[in-house]
TORGUDO-352914 format. One record per residue: residue number from 1; x, y, z of N, C-alpha, C in turn; residue in one letter. Coordinates in steps of 0.02 Angstrom, whole numbers, plus 32768, in hexadecimal, padded with zeros to 4 digits. Layout:
BEGIN
+-----+------+------+------+------+------+------+------+------+------+---+
|   k |  n.u |  n.v |  n.w | ca.u | ca.v | ca.w |  c.u |  c.v |  c.w | r |
+-----+------+------+------+------+------+------+------+------+------+---+
| NUM |    X |    Y |    Z |    X |    Y |    Z |    X |    Y |    Z | A |
...
+-----+------+------+------+------+------+------+------+------+------+---+
This chain:
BEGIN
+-----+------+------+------+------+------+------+------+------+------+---+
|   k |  n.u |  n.v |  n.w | ca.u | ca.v | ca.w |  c.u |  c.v |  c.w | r |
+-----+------+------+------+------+------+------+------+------+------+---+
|   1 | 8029 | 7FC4 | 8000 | 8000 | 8000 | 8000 | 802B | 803F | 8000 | X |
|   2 | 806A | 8042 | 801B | 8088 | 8083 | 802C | 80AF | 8084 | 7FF7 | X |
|   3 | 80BF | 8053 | 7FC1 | 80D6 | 8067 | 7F7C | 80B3 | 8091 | 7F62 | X |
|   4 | 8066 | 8079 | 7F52 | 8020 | 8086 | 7F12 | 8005 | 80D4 | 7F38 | X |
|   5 | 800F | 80D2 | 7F7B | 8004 | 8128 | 7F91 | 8048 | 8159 | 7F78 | X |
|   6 | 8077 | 8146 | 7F7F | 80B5 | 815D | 7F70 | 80AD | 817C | 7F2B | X |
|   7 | 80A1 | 8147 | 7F01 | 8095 | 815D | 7EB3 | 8054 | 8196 | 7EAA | X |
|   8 | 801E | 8194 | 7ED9 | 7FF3 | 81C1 | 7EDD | 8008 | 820B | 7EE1 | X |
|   9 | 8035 | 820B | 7F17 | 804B | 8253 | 7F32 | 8087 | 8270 | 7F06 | X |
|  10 | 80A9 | 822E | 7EE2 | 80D4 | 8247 | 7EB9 | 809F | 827A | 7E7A | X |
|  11 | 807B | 8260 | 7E72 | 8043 | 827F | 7E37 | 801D | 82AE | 7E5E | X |
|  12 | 8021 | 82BA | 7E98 | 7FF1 | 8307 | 7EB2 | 803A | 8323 | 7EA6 | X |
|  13 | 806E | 8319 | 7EB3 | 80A3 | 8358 | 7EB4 | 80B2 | 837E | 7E73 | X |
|  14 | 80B0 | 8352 | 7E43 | 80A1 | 834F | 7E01 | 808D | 837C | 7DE1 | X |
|  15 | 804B | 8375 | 7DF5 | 801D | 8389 | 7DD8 | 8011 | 83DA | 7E01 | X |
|  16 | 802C | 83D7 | 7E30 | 803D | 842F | 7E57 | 8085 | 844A | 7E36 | X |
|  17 | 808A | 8426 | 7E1E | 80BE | 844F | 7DE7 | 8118 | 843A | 7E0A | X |
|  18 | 8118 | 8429 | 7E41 | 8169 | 840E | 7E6D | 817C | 83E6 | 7E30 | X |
|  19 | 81C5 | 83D4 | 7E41 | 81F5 | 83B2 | 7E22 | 81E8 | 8378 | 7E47 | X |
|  20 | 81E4 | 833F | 7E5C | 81EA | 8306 | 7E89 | 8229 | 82DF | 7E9A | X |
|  21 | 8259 | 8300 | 7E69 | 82A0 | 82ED | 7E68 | 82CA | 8320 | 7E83 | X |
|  22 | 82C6 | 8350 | 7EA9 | 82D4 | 8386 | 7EBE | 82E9 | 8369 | 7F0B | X |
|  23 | 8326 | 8377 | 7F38 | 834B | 8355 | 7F6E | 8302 | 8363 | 7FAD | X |
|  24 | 82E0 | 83A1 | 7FB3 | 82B0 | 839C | 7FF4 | 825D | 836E | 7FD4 | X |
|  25 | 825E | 8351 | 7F8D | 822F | 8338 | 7F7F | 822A | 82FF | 7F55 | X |
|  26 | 826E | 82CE | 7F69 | 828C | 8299 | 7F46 | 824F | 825B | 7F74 | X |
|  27 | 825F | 8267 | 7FD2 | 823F | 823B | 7FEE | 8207 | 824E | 8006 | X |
|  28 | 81F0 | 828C | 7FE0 | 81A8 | 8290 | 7FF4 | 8179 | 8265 | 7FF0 | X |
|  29 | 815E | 8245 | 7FC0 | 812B | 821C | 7FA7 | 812E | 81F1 | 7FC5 | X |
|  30 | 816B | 81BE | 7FE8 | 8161 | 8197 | 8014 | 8151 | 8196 | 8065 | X |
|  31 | 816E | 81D3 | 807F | 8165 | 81DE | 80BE | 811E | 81F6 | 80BB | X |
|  32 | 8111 | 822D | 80A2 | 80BE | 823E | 808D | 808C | 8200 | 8096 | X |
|  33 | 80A1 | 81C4 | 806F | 8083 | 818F | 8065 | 8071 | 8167 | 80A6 | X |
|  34 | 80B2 | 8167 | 80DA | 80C0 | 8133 | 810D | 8097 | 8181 | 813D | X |
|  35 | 8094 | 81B6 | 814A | 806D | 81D7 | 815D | 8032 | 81C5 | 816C | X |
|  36 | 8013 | 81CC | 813E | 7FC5 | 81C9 | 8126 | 7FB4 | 8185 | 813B | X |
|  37 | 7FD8 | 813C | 8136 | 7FD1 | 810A | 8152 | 7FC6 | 8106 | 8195 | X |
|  38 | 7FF1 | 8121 | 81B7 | 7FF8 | 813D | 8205 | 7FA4 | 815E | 8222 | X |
|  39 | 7FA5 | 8198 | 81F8 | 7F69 | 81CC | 821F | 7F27 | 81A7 | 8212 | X |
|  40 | 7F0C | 8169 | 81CD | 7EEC | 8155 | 81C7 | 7EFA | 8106 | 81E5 | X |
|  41 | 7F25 | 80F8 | 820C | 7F19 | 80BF | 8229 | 7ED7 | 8096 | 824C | X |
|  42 | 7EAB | 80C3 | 8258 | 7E7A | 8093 | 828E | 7E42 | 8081 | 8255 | X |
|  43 | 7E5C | 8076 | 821D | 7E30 | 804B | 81EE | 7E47 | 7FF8 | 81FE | X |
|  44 | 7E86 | 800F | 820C | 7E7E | 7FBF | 8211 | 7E9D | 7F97 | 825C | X |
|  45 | 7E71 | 7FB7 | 827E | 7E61 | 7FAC | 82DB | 7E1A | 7F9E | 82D3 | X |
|  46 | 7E15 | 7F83 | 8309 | 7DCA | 7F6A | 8333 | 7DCC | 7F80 | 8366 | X |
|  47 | 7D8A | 7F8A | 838C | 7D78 | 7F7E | 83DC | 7D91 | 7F5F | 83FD | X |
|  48 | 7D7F | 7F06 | 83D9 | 7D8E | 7EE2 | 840B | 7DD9 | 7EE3 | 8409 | X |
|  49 | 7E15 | 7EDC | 83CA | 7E3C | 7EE7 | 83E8 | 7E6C | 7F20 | 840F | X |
|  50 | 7E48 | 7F59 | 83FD | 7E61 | 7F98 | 8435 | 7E48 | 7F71 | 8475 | X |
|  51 | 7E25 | 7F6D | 848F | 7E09 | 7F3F | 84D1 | 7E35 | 7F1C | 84DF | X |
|  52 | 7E35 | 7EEC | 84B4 | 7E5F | 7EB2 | 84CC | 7E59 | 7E8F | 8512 | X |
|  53 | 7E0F | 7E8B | 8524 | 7E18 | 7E64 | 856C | 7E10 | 7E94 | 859B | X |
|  54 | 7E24 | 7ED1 | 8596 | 7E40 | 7F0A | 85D4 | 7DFE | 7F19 | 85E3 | X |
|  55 | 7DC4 | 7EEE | 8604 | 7D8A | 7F03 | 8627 | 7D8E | 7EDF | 865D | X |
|  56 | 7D7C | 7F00 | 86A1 | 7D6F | 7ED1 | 86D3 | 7D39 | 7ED5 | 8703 | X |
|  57 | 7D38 | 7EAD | 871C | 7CFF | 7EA7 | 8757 | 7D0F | 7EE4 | 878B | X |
|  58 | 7CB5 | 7F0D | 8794 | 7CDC | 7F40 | 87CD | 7C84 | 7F54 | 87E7 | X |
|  59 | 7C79 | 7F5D | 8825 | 7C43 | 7F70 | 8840 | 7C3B | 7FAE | 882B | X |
|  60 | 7C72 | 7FDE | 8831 | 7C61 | 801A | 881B | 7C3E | 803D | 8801 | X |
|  61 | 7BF6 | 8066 | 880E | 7BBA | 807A | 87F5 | 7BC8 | 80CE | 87F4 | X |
|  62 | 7C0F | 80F3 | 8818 | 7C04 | 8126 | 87FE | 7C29 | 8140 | 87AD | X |
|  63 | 7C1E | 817C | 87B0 | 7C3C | 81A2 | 8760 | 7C70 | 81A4 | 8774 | X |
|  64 | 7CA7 | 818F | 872D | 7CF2 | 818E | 871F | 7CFB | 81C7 | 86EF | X |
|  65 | 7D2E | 81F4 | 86D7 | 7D2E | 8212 | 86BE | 7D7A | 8224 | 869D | X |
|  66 | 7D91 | 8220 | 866E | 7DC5 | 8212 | 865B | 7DD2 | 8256 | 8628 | X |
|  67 | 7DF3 | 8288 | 8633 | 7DEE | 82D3 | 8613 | 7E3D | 82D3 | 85DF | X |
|  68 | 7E2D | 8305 | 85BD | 7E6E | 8319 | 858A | 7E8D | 82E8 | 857F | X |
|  69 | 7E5D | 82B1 | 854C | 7E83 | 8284 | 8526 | 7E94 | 82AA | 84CC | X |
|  70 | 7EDD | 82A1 | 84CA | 7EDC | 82E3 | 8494 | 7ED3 | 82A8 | 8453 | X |
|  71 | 7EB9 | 82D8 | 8422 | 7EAC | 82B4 | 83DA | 7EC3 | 82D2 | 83A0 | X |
|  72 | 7ECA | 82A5 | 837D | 7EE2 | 82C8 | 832F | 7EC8 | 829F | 82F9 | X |
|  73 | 7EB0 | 82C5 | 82C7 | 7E84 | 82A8 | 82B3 | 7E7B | 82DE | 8258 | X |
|  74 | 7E66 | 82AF | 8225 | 7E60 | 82CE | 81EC | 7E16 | 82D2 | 81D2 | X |
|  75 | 7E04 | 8315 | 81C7 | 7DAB | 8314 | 81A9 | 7DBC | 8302 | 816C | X |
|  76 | 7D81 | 82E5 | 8169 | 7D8C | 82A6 | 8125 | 7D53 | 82E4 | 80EA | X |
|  77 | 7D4C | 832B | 80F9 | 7D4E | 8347 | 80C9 | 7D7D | 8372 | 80AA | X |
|  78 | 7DA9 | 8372 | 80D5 | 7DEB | 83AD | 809C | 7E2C | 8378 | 80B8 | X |
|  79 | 7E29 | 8331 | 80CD | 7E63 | 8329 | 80E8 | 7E8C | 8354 | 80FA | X |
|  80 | 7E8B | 8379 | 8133 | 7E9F | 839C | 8165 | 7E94 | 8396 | 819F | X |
|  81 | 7ECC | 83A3 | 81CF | 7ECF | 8388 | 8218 | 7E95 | 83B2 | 8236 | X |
|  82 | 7E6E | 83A0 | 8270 | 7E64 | 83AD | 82A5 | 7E74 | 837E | 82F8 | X |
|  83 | 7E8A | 83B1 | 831B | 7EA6 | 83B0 | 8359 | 7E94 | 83C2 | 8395 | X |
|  84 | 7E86 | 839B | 83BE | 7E57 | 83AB | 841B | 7E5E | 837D | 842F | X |
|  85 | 7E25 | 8375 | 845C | 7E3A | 8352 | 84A8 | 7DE4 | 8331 | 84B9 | X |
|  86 | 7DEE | 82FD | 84BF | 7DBA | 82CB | 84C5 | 7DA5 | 82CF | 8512 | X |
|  87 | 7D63 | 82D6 | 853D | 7D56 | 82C0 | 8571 | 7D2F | 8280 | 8584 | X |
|  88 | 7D38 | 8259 | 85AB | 7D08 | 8230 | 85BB | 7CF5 | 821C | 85DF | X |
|  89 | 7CB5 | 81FE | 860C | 7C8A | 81EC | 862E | 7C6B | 81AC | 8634 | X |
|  90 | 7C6B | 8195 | 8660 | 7C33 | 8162 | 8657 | 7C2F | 8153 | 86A6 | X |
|  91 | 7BE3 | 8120 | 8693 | 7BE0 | 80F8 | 86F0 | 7BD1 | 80C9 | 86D7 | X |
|  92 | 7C0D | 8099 | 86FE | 7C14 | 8053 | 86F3 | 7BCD | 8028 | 8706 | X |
|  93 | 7BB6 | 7FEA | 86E4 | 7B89 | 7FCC | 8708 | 7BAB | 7F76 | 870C | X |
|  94 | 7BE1 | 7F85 | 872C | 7BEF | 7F37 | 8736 | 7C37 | 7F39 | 871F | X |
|  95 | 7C56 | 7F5D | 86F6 | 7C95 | 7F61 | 86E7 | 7CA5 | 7F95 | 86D5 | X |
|  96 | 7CEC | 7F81 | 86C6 | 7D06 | 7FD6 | 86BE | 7D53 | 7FBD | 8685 | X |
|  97 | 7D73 | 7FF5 | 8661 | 7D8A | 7FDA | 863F | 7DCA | 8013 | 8640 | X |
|  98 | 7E02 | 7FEC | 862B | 7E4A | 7FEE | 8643 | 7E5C | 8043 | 863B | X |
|  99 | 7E6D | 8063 | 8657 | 7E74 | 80B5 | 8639 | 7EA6 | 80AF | 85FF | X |
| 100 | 7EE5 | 8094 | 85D7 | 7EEF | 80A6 | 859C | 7EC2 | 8099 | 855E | X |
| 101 | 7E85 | 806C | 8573 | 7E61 | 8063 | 8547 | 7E2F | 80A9 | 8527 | X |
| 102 | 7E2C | 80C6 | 8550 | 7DF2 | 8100 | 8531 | 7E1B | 8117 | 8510 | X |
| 103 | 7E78 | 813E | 8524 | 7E93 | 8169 | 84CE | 7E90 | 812A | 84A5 | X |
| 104 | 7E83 | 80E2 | 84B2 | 7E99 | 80C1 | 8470 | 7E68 | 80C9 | 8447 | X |
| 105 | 7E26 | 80C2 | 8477 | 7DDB | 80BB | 8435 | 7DE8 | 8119 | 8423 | X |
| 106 | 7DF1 | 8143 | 8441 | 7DF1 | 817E | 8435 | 7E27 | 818A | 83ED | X |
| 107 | 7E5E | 815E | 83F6 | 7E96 | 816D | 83A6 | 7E6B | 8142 | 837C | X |
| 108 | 7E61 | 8108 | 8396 | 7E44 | 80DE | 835C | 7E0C | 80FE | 8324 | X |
| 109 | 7DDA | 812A | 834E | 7DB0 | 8150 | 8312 | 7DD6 | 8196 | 830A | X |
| 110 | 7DFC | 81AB | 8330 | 7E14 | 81E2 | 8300 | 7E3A | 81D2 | 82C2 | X |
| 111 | 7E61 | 81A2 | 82C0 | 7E87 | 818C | 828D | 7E75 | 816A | 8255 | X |
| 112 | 7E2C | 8185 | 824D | 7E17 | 8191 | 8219 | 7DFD | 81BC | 81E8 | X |
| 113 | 7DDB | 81D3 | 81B9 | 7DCA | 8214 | 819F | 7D8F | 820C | 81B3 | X |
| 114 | 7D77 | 8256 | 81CC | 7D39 | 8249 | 81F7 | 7D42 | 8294 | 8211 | X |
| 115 | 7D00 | 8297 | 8226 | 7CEA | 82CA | 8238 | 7CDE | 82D6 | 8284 | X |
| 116 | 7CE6 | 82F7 | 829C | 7CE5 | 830F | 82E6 | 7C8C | 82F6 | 8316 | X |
| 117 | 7C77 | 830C | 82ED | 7C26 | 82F3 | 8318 | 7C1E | 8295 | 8317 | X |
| 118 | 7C32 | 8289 | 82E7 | 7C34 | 823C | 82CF | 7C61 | 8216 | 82EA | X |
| 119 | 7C94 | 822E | 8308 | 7CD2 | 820E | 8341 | 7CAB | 821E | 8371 | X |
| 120 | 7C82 | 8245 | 8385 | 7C75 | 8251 | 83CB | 7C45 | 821E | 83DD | X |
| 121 | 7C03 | 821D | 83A1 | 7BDE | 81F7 | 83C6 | 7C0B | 81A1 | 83B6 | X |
| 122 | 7C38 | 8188 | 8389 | 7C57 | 8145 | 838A | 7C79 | 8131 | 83C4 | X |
| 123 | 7C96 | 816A | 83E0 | 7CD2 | 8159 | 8428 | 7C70 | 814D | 8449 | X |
| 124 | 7C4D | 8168 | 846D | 7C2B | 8172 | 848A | 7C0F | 811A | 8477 | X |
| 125 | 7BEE | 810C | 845C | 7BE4 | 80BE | 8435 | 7C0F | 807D | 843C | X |
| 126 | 7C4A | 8089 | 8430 | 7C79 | 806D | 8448 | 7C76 | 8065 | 8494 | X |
| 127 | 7C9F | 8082 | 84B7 | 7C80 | 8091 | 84FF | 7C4F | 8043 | 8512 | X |
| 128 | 7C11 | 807B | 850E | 7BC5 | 8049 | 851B | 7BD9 | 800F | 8507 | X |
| 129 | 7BF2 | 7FF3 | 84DC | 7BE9 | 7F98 | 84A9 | 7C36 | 7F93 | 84CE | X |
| 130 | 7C62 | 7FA2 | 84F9 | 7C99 | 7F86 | 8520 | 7C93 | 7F67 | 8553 | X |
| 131 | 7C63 | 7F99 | 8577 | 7C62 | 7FA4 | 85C1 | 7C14 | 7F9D | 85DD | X |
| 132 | 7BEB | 7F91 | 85B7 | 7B9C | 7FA9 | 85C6 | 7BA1 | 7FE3 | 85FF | X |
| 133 | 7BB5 | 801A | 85EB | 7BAB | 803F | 8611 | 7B62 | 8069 | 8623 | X |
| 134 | 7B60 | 8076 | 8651 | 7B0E | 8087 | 8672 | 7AFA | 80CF | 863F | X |
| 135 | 7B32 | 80D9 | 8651 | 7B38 | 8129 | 861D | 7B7E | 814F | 8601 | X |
| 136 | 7B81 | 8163 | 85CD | 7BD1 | 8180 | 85B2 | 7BAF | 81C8 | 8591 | X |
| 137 | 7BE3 | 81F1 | 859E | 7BF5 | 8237 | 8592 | 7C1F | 823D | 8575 | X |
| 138 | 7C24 | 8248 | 8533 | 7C74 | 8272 | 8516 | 7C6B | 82C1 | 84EB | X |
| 139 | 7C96 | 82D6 | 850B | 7C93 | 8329 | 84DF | 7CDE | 8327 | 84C1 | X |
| 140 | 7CCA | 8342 | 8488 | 7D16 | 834D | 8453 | 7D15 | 8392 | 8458 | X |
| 141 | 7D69 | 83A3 | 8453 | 7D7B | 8400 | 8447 | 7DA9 | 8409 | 8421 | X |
| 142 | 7D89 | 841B | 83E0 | 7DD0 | 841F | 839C | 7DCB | 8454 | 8384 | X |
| 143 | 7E16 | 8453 | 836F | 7E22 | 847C | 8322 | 7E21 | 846F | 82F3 | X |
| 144 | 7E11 | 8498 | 82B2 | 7E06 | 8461 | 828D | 7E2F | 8494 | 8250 | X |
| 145 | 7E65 | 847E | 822C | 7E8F | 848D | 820D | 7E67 | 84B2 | 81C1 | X |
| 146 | 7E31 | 846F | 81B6 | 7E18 | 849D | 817A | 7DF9 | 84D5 | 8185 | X |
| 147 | 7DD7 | 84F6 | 81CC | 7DAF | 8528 | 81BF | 7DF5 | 8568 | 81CF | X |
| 148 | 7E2D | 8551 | 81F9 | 7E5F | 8588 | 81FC | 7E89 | 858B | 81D3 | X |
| 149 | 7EB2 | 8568 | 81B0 | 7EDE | 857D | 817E | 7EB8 | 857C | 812D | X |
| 150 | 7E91 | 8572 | 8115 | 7E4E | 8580 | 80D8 | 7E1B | 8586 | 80DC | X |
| 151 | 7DFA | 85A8 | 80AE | 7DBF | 85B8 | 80B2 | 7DB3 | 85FE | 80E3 | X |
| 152 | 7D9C | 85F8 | 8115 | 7D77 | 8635 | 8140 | 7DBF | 8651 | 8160 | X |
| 153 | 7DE6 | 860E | 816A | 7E1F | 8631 | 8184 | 7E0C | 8655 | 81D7 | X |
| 154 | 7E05 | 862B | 8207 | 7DE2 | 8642 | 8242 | 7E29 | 8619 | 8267 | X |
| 155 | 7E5C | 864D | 829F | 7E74 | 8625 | 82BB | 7E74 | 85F6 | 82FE | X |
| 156 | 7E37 | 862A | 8306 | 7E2A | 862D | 835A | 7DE8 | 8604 | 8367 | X |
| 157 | 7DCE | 85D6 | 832D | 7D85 | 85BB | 8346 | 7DA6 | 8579 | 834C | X |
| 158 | 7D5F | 8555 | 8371 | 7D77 | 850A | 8374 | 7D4A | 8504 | 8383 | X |
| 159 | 7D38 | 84B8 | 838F | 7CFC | 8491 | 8393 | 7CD9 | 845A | 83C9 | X |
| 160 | 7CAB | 846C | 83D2 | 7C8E | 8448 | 841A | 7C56 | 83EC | 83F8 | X |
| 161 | 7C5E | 83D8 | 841C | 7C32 | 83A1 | 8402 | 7C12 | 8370 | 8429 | X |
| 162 | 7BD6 | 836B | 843C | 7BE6 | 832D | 8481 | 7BA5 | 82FB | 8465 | X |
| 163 | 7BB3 | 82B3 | 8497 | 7B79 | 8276 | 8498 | 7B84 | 8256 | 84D9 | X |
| 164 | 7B31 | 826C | 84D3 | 7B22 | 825A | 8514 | 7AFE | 8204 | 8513 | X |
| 165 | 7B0C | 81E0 | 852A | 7AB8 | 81A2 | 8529 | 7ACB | 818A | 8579 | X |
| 166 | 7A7D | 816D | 8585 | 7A70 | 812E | 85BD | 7A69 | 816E | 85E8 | X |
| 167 | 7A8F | 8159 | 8615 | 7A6E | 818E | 8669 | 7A8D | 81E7 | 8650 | X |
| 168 | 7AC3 | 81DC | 861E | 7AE5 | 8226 | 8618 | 7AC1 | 823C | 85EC | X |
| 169 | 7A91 | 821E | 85D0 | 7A5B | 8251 | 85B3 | 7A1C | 8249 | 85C6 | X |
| 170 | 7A05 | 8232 | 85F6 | 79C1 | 8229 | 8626 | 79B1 | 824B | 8665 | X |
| 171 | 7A03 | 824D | 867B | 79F8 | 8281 | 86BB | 7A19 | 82AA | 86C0 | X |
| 172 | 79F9 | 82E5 | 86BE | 7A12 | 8322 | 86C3 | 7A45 | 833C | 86F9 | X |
| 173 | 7A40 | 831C | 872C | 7A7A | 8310 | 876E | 7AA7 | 82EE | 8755 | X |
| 174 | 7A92 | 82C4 | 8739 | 7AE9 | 8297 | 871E | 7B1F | 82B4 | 86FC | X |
| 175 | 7AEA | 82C4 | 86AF | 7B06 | 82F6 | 8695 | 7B37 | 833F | 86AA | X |
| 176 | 7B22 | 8362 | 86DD | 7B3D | 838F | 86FA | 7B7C | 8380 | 871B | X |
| 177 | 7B73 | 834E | 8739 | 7BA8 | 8320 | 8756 | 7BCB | 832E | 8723 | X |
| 178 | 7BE4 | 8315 | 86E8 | 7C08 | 82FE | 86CA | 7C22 | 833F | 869E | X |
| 179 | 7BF6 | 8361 | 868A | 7C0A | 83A2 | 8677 | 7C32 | 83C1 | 869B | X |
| 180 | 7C29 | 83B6 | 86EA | 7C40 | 83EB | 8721 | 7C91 | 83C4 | 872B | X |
| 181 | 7C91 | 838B | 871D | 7CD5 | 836E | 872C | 7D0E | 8389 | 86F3 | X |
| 182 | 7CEF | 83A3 | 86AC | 7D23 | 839D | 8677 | 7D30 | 83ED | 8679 | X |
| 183 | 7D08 | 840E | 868F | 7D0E | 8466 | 868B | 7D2F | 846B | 86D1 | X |
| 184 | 7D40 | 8443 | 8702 | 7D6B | 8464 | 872D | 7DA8 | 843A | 873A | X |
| 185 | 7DD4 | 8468 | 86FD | 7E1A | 8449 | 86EE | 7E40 | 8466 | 8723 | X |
+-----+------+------+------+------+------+------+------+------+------+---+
């Protein structure tokens, strides 16, 4: 695969008019290539094996909350980065699941092209089908490269996003809870 992308990017440089034989753009096309392999990796990850087992037995019935998991991530409409910080929530109903696991399901859908509302509610989904959790909360906070460096050219906006289900979107006390844990950094 990182040949047949290689030859791709050799033909975008191309076609922008570069030399490709030129000393800072001899190994472009390949590193470019092994790049793009990298940032789109969680096409070819799973749940279960991000999981991998790492759930366990736990009485634990209150909210966990796991803040500034950072993300990077490409909108799969201008392939361009966006960049923030994932929060999350949940209340266990019977288990609970390993803390490197949430940045893993958290890289696993960023590292794909995708859109910011659509990672939010997937981590959030994920979550629930790991852990049966009683209830999960996640709010995303990005930048998002295409709206600041083209187009509107805005440097200073960024983006809020959240999913709520089960008790974090039924009770309004829970909810607060959980809001109130990630706003007081």
């Amino acid at each position: 695969m990182t040949e047949q992308l290689s030859e791709y990017y050799k033909a975008i440089l191309e076609s922008l008019g570069e030399d490709i034989h030129r000393d800072g753009l001899r190994d472009t096309p390949k590193r470019a290539a092994k790049a793009m392999q990298f940032l789109t990796r969680g096409y070819e990850q799973s749940l279960e094996d991000i999981v991998n087992n790492a759930v366990f037995e736990s009485n634990i019935s209150e909210m966990v909350v796991i803040r500034d998991i950072e993300l990077y991530s490409m909108c799969e409409h201008h392939m361009l980065p966006f960049i923030g910080k994932c929060h999350i929530g949940y209340i266990p109903d019977g288990k609970v699941l390993g803390l490197s696991k949430f940045a893993r399901i958290v890289d696993m859908f960023a590292r794909r092209l995708q859109i910011q509302e659509n990672m939010t509610k997937q981590i959030a989904d994920a979550i629930v089908e790991a852990t049966g959790a009683k209830g999960v909360g996640v709010v995303i906070e990005a930048q998002h490269m295409c709206m600041m460096m083209r187009g509107v050219e805005k440097q200073n906006s960024s983006m809020t996003s959240s999913v709520m289900l089960g008790l974090m979107r039924e009770n309004q006390p829970t909810r607060e809870e959980f809001l109130q844990f990630i706003r007081n950094k």
